[in-house]
C-alpha positions as CSV (number, residue, x, y, z in Angstrom):
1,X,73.8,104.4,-24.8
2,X,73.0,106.9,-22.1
3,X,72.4,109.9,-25.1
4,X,70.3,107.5,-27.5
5,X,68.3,106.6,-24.5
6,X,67.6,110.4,-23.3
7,X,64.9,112.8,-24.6
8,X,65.8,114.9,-27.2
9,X,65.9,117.9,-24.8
10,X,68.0,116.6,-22.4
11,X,70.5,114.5,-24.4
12,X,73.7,116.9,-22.9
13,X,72.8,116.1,-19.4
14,X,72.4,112.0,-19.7
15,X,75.4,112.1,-21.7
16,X,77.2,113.5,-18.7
17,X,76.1,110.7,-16.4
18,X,78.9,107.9,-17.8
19,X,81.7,110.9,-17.8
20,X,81.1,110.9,-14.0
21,X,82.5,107.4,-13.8
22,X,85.9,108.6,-13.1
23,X,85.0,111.4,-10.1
24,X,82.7,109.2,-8.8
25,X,85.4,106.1,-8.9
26,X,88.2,108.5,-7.0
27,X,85.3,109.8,-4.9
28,X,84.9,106.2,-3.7
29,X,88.7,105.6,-3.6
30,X,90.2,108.3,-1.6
31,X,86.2,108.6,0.7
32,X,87.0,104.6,1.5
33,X,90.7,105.2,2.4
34,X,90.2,108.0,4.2
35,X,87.9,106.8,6.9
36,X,90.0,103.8,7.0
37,X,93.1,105.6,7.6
38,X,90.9,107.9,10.3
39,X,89.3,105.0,11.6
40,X,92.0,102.3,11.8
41,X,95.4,105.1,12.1
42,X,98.2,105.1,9.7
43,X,100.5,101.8,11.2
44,X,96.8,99.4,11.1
45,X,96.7,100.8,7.3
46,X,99.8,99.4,6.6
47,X,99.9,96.3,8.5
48,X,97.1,94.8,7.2
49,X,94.3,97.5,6.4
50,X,95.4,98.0,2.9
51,X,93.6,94.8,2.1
52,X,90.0,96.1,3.2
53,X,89.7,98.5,0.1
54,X,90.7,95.3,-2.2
55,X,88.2,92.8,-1.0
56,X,85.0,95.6,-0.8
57,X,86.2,95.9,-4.8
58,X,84.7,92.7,-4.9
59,X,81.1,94.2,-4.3
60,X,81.8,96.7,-7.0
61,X,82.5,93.6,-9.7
62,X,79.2,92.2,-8.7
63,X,77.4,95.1,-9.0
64,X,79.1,95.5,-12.5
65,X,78.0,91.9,-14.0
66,X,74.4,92.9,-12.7
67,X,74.4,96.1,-14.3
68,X,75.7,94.3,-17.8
69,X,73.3,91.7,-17.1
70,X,70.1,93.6,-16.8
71,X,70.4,96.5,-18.9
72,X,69.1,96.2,-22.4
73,X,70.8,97.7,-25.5
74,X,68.9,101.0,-26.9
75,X,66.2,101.5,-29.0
76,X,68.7,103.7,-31.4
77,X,71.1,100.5,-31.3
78,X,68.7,97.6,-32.1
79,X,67.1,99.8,-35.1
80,X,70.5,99.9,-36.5
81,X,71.2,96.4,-36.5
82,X,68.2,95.7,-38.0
83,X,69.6,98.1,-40.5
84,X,73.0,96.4,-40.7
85,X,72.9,95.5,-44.5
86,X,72.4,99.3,-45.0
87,X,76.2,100.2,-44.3
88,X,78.8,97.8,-44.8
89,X,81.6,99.8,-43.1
90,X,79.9,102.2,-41.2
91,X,82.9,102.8,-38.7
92,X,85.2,103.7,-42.4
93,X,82.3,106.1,-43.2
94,X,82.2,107.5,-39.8
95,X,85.7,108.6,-39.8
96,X,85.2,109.7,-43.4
97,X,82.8,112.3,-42.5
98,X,83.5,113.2,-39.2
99,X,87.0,112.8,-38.2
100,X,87.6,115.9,-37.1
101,X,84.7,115.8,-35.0
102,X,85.6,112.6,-33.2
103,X,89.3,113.7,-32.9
104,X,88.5,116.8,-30.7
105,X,85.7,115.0,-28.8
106,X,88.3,112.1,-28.0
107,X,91.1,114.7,-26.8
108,X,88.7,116.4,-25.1
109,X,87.3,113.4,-23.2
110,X,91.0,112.2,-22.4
111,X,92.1,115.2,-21.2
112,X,88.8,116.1,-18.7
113,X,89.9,112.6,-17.5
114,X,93.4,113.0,-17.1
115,X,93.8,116.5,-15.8
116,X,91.1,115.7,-12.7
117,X,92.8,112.4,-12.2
118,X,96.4,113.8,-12.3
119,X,95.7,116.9,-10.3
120,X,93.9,114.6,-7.7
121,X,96.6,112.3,-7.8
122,X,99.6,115.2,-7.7
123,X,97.7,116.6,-5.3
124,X,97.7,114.0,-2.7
125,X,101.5,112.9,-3.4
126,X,102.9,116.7,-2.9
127,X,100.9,117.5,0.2
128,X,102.5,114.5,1.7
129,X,105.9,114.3,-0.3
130,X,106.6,118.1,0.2
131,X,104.4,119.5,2.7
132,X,104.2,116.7,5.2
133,X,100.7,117.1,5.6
134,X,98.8,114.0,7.4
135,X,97.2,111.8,5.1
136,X,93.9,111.9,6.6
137,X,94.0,115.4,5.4
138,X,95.1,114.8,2.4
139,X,92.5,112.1,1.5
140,X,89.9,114.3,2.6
141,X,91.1,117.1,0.6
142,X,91.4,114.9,-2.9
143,X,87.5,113.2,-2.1
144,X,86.2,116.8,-1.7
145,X,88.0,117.8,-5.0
146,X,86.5,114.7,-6.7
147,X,83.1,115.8,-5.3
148,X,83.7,119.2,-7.2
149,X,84.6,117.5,-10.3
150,X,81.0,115.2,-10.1
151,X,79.2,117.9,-9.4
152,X,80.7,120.1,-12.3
153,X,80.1,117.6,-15.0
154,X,76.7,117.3,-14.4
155,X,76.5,120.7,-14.4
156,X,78.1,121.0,-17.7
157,X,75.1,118.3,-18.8
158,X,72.7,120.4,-17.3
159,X,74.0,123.8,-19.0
160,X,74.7,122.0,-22.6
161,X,70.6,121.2,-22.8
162,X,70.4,124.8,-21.6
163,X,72.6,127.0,-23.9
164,X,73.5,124.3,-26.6
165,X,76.3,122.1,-26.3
């Protein structure tokens, strides 16, 4: 939706905005429980603090159902189903033509995912498994990596309507 939606010359960088979804979710994750677990200390967090990061989800569910509710589909989308009798099984003739294509996008879009999430998430566990750092530290350290991933990805948009994607 976000690259039918975006000029022609600047497709690459409005199709980077839903692949931040991820940093920008462990950006919120780890920022929230790390000023909780600065602000409220470690024994508060595990008394009864834990709970704070589950009820402000609910804000984020709202804001969700808004979002679904008030965007509209694209102008690319409702052409095509006006043009639905045109192609029958457009999906089968989709992967017919371009599986190879959508097989290296997928991996590639699964592991950008999984290798920022995993490294933020080994990250955090070693430091306090093996290293016995505080977890203050810690959280800081994987919202500042999450930062760097954001910021990279847009990048990436920005340099793919640049130098060709």
């Amino acid at each position: 939706m976000a690259v039918e939606s975006a000029p022609r010359d600047k497709r690459s960088f409005f199709g980077s905005f839903p692949q931040i979804g991820t940093p920008l979710g462990m950006i919120l994750a780890t920022g929230v429980l790390w000023v909780l677990t600065a602000t409220l200390g470690k024994q508060a967090m595990i008394e009864w603090g834990w709970r704070i990061p589950f009820l402000l989800s609910i804000l984020l569910i709202v804001v969700g159902i808004v979002i679904r509710r008030t965007v509209e589909e694209s102008p690319v989308f409702k052409a095509m189903q006006r043009r639905h009798k045109e192609s029958s099984a457009p999906l089968k003739e989709l992967m017919r033509n371009h599986a190879k294509e959508i097989f290296r996008t997928a991996l590639i879009f699964m592991a950008n995912n999984a290798a920022g999430y995993i490294l933020i998430a080994f990250l955090i566990s070693y430091g306090a498994n093996t290293l016995k750092m505080p977890s203050e530290q810690l959280l800081l350290i994987g919202t500042l990596a999450a930062v760097s991933w954001f910021i990279f990805t847009l990048l990436g948009g920005i340099l793919g309507d640049k130098i060709g994607r």
